[in-house]
FIRO-996214 format. One record per residue: x, y, z of N, C-alpha, C in turn; residue number from 1. Coordinates in steps of 0.001 Angstrom, whole numbers, padded with zeros to 6 digits. Last residue first. Layout:
FIRO-996214
<site><n_u>X</n_u><n_v>Y</n_v><n_w>Z</n_w><ca_u>X</ca_u><ca_v>Y</ca_v><ca_w>Z</ca_w><c_u>X</c_u><c_v>Y</c_v><c_w>Z</c_w><num>NUM</num></site>
...
This chain:
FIRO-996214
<site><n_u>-008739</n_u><n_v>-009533</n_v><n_w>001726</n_w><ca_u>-008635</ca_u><ca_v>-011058</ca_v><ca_w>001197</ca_w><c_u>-008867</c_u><c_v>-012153</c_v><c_w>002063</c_w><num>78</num></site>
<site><n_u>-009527</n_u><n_v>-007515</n_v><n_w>003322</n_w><ca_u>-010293</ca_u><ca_v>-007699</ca_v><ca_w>002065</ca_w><c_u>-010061</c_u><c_v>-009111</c_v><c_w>000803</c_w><num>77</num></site>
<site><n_u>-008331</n_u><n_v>-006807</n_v><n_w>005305</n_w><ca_u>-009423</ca_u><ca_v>-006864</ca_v><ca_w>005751</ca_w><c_u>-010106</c_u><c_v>-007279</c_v><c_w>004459</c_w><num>76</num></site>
<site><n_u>-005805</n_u><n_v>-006486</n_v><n_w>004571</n_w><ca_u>-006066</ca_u><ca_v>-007762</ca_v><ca_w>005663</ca_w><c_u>-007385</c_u><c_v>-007811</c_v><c_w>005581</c_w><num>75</num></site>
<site><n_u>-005540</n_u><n_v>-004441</n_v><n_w>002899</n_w><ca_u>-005387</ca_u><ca_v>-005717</ca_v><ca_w>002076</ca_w><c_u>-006262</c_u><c_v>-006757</c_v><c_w>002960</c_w><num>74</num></site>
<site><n_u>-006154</n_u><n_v>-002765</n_v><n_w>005187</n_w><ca_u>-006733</ca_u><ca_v>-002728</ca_v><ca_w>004138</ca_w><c_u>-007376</c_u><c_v>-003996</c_v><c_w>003528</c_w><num>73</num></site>
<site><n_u>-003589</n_u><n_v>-002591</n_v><n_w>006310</n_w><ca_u>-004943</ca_u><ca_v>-003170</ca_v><ca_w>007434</ca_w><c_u>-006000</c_u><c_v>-003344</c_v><c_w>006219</c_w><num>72</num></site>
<site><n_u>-001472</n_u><n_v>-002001</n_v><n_w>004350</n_w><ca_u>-001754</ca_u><ca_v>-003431</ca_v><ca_w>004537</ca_w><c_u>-002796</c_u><c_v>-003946</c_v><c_w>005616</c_w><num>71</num></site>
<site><n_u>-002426</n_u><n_v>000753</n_v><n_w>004638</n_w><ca_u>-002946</ca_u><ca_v>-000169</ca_v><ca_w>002877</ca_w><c_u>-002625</c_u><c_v>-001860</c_v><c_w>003605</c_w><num>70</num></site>
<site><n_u>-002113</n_u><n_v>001345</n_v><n_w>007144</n_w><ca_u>-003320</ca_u><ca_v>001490</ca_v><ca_w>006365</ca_w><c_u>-003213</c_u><c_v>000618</c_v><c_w>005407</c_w><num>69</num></site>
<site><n_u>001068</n_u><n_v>001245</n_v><n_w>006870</n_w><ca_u>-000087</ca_u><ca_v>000197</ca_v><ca_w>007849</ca_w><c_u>-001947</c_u><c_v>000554</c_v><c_w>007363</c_w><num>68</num></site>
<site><n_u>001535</n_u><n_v>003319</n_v><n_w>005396</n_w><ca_u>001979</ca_u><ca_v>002213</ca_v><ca_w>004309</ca_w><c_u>000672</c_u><c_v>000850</c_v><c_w>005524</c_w><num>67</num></site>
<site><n_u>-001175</n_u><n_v>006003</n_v><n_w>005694</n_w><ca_u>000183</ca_u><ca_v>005181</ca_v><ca_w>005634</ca_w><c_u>000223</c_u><c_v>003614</c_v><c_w>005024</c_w><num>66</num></site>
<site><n_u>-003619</n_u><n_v>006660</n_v><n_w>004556</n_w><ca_u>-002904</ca_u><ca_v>007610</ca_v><ca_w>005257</ca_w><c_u>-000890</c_u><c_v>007092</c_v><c_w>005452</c_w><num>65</num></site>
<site><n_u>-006716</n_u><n_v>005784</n_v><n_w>003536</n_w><ca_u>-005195</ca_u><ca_v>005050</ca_v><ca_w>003345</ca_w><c_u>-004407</c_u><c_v>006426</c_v><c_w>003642</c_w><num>64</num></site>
<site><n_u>-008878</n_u><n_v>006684</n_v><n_w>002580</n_w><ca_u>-008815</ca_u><ca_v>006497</ca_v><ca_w>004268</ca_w><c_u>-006926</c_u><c_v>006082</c_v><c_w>004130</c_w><num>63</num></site>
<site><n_u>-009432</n_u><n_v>006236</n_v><n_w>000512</n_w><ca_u>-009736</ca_u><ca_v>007746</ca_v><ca_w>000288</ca_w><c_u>-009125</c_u><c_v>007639</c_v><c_w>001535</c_w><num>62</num></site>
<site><n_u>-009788</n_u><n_v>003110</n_v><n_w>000191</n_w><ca_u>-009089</ca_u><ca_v>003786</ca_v><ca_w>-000533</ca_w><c_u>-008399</c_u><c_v>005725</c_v><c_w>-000085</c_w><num>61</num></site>
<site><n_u>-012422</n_u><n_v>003601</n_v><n_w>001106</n_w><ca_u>-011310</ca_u><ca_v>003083</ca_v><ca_w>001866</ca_w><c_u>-010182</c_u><c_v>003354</c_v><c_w>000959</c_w><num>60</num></site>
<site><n_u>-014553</n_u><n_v>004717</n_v><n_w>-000477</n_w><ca_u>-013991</ca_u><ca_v>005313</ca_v><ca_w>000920</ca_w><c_u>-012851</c_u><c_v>004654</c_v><c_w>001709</c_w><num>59</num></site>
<site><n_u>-013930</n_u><n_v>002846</n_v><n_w>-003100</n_w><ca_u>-013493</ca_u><ca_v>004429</ca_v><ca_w>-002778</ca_w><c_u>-013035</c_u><c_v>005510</c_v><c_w>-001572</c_w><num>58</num></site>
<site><n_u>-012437</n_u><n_v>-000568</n_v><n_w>-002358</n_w><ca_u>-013758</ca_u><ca_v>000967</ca_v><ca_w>-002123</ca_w><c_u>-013098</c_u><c_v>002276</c_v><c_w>-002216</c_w><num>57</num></site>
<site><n_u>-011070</n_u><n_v>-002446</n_v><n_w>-003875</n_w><ca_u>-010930</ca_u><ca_v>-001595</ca_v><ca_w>-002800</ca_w><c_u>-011405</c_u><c_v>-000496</c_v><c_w>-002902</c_w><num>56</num></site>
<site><n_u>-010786</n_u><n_v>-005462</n_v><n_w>-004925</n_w><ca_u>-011382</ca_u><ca_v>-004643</ca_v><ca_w>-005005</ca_w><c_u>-011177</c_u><c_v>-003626</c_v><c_w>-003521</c_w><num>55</num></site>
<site><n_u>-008294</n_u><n_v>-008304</n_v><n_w>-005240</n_w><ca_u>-009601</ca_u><ca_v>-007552</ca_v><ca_w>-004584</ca_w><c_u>-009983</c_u><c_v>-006504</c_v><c_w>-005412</c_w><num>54</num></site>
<site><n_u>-006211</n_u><n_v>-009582</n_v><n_w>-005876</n_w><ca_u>-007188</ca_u><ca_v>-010075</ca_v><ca_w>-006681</ca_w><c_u>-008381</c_u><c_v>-009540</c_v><c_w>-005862</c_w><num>53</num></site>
<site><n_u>-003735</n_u><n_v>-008857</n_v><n_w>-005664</n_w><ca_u>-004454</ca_u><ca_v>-009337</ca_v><ca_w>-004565</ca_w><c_u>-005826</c_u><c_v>-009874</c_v><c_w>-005013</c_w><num>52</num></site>
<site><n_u>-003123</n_u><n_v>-007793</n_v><n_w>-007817</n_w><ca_u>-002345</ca_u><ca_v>-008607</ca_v><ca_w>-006903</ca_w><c_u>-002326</c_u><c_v>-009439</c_v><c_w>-006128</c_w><num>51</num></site>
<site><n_u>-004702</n_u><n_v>-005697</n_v><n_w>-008812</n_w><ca_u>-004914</ca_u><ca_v>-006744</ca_v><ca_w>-009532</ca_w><c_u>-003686</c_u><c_v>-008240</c_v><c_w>-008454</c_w><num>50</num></site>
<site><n_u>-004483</n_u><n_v>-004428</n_v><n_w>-006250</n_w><ca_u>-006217</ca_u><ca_v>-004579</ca_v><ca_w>-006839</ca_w><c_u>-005717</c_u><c_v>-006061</c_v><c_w>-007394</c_w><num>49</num></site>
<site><n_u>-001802</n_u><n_v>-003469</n_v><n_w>-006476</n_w><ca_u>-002546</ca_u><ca_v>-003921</ca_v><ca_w>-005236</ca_w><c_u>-003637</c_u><c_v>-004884</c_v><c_w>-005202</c_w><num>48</num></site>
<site><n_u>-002049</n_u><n_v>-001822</n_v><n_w>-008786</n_w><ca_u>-001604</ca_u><ca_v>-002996</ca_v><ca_w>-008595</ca_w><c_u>-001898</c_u><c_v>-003396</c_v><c_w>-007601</c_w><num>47</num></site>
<site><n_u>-003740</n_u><n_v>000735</n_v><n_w>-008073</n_w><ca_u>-004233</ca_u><ca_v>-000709</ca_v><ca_w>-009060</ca_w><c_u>-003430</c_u><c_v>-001738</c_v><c_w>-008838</c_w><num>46</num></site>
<site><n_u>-002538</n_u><n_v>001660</n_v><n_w>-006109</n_w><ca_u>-004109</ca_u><ca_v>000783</ca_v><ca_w>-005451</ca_w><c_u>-004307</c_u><c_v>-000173</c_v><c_w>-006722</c_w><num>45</num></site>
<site><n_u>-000228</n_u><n_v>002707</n_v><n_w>-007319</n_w><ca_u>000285</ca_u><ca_v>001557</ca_v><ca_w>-006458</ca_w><c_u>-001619</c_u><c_v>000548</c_v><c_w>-006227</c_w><num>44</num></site>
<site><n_u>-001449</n_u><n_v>004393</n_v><n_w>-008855</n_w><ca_u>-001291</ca_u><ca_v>003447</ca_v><ca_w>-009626</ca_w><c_u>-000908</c_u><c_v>002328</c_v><c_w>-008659</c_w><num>43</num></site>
<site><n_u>-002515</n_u><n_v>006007</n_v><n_w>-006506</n_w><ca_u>-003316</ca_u><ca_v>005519</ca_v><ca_w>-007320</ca_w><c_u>-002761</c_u><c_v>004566</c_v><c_w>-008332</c_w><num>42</num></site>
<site><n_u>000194</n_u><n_v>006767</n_v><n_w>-005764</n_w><ca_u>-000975</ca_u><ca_v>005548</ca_v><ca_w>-004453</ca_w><c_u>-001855</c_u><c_v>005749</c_v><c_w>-005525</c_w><num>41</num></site>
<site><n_u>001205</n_u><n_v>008365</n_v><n_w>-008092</n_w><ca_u>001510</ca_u><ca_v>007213</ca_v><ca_w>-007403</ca_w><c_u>001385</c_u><c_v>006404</c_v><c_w>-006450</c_w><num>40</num></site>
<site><n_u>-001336</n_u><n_v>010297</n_v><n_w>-007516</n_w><ca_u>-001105</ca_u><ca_v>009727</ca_v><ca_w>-008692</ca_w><c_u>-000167</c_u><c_v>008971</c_v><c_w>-008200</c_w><num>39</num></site>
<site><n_u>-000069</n_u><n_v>011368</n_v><n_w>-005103</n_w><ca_u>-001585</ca_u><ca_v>011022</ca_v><ca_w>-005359</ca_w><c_u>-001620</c_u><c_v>010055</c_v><c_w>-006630</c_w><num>38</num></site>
<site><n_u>002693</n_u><n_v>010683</n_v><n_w>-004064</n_w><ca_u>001766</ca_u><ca_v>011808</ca_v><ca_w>-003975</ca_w><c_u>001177</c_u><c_v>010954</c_v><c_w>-004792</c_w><num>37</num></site>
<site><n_u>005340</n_u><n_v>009604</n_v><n_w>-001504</n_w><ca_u>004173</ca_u><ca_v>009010</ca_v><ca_w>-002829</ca_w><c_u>003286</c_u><c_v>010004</c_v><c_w>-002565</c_w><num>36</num></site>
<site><n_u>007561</n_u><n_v>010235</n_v><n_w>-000340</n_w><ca_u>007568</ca_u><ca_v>010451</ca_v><ca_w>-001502</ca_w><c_u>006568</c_u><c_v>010284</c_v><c_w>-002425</c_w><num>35</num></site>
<site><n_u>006884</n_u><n_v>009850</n_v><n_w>002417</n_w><ca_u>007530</ca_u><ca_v>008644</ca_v><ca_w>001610</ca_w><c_u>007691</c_u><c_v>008637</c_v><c_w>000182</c_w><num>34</num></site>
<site><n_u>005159</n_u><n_v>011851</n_v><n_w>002899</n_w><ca_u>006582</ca_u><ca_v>011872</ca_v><ca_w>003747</ca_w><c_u>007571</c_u><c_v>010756</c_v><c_w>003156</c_w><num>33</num></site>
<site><n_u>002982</n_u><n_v>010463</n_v><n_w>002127</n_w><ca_u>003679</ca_u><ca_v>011674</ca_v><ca_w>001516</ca_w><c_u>005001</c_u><c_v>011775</c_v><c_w>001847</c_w><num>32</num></site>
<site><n_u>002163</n_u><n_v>008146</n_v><n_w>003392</n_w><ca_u>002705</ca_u><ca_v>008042</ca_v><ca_w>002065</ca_w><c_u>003560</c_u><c_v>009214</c_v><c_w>001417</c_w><num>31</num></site>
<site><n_u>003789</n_u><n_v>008444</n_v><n_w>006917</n_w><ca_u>002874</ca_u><ca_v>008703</ca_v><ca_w>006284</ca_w><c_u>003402</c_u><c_v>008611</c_v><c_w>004225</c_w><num>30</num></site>
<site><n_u>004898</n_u><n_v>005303</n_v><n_w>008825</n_w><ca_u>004949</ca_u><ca_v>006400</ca_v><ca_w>007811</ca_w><c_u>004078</c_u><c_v>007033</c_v><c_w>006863</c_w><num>29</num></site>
<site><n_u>004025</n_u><n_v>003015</n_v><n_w>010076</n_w><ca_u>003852</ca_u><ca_v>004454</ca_v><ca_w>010636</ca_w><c_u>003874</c_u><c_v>005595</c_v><c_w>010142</c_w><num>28</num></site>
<site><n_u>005027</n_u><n_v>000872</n_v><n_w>008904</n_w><ca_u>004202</ca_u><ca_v>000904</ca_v><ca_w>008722</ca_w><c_u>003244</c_u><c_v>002380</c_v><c_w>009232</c_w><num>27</num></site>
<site><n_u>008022</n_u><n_v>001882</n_v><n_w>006644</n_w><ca_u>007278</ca_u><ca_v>001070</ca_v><ca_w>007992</ca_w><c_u>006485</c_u><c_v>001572</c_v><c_w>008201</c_w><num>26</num></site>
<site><n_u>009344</n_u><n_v>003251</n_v><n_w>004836</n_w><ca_u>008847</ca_u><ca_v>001563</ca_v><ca_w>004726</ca_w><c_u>008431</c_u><c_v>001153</c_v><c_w>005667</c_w><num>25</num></site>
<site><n_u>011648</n_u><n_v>004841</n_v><n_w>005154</n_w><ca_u>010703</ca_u><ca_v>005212</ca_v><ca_w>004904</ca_w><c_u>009621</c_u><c_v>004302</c_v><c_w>004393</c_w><num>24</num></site>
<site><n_u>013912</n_u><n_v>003245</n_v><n_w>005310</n_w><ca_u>013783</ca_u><ca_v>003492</ca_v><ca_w>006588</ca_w><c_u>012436</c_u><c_v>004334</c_v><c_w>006313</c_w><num>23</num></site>
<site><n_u>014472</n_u><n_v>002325</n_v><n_w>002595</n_w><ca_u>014353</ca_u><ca_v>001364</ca_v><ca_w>003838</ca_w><c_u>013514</c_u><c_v>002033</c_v><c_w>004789</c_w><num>22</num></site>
<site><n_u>013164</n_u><n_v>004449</n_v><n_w>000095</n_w><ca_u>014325</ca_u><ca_v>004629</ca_v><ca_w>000869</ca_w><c_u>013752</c_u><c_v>003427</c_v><c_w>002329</c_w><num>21</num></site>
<site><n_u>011559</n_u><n_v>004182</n_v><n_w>-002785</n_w><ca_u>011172</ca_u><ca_v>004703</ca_v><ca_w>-001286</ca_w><c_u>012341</c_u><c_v>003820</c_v><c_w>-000767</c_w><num>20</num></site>
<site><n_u>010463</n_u><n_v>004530</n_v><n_w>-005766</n_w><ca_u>011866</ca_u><ca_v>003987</ca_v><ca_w>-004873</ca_w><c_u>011516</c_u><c_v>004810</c_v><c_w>-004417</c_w><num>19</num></site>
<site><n_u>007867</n_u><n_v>002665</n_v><n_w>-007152</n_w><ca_u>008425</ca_u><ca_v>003970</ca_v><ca_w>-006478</ca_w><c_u>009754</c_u><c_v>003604</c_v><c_w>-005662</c_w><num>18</num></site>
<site><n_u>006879</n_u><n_v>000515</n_v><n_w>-008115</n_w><ca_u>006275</ca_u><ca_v>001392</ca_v><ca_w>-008855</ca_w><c_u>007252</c_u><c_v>003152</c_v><c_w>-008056</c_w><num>17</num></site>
<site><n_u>008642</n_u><n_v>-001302</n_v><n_w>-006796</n_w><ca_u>008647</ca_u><ca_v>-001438</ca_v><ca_w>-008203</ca_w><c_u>007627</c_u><c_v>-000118</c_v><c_w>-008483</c_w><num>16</num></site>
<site><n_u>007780</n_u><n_v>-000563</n_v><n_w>-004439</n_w><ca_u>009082</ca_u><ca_v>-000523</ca_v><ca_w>-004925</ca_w><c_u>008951</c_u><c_v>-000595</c_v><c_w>-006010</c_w><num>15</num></site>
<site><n_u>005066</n_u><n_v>-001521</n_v><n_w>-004103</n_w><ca_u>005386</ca_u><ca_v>-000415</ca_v><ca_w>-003733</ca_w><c_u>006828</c_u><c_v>-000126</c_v><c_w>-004290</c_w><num>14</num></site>
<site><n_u>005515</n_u><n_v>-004245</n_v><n_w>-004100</n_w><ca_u>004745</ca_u><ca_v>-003214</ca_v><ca_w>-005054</ca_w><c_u>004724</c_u><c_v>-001888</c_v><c_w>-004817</c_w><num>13</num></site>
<site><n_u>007331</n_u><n_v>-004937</n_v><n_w>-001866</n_w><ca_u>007506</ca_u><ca_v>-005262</ca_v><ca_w>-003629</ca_w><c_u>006686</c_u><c_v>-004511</c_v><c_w>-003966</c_w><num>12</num></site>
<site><n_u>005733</n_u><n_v>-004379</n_v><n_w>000377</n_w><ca_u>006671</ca_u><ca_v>-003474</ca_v><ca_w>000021</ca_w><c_u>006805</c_u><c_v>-004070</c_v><c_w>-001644</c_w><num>11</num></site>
<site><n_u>003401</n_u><n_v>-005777</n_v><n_w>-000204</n_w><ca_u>003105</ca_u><ca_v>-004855</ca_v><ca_w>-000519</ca_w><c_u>004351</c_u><c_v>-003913</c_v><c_w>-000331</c_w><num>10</num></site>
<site><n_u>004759</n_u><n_v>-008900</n_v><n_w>000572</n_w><ca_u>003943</ca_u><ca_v>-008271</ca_v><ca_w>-001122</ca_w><c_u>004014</c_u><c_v>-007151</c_v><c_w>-001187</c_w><num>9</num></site>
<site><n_u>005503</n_u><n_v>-007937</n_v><n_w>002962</n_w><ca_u>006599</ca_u><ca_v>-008503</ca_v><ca_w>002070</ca_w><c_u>005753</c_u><c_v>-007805</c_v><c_w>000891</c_w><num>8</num></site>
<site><n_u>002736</n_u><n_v>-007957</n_v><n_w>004198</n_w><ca_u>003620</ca_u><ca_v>-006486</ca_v><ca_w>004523</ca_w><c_u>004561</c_u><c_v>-007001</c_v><c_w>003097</c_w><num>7</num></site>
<site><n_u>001808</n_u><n_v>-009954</n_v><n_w>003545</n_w><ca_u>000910</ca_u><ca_v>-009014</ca_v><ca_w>003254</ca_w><c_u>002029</c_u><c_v>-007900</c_v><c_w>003114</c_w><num>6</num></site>
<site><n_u>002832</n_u><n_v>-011718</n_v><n_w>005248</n_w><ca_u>003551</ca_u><ca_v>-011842</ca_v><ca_w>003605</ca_w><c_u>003005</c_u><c_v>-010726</c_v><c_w>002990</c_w><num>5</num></site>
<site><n_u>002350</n_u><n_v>-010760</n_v><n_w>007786</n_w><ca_u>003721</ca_u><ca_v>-010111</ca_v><ca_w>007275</ca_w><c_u>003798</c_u><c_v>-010705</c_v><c_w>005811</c_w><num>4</num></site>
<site><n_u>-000317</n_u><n_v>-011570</n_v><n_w>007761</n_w><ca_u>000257</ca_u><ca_v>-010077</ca_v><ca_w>008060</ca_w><c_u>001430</c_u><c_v>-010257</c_v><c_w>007324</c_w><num>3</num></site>
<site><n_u>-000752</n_u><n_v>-014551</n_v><n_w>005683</n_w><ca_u>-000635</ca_u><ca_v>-013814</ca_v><ca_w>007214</ca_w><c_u>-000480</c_u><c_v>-012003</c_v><c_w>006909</c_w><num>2</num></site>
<site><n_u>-003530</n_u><n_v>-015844</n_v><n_w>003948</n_w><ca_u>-002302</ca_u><ca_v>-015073</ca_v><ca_w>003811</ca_w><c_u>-002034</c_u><c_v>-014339</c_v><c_w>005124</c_w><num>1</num></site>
């Protein structure tokens, strides 16, 4: 799976669990500043999980700071 279908998948899941605005969708943005507080990057990591058909560690999980975090994440775990 390349980078960018990684990026495609993970805006869809991210949308469907949160409306986040275009320009708050790149990969620099921090999750908060994007409206997602704790409990919504925890339901976004389950779908992610079951999506991707991984598993994603507590300490990495705990490390996810922006939307380029969760897809260096995905990259590093499928």
């Amino acid at each position: 799976m390349t980078r960018s279908e990684i990026e495609a998948k993970l805006t869809e899941i991210v949308r469907k669990e949160k409306d986040v605005a275009d320009d708050k969708m790149t990969l620099e943005t921090p999750l908060a500043e994007a409206g997602i507080d704790s409990l919504d990057a925890l339901t976004i990591l389950f779908a992610i999980e079951e999506e991707f058909h991984i598993s994603i560690p507590d300490d990495r999980a705990r490390a996810i700071r922006t939307f380029g975090d969760m897809v260096e994440t995905i990259e590093a775990l499928v």
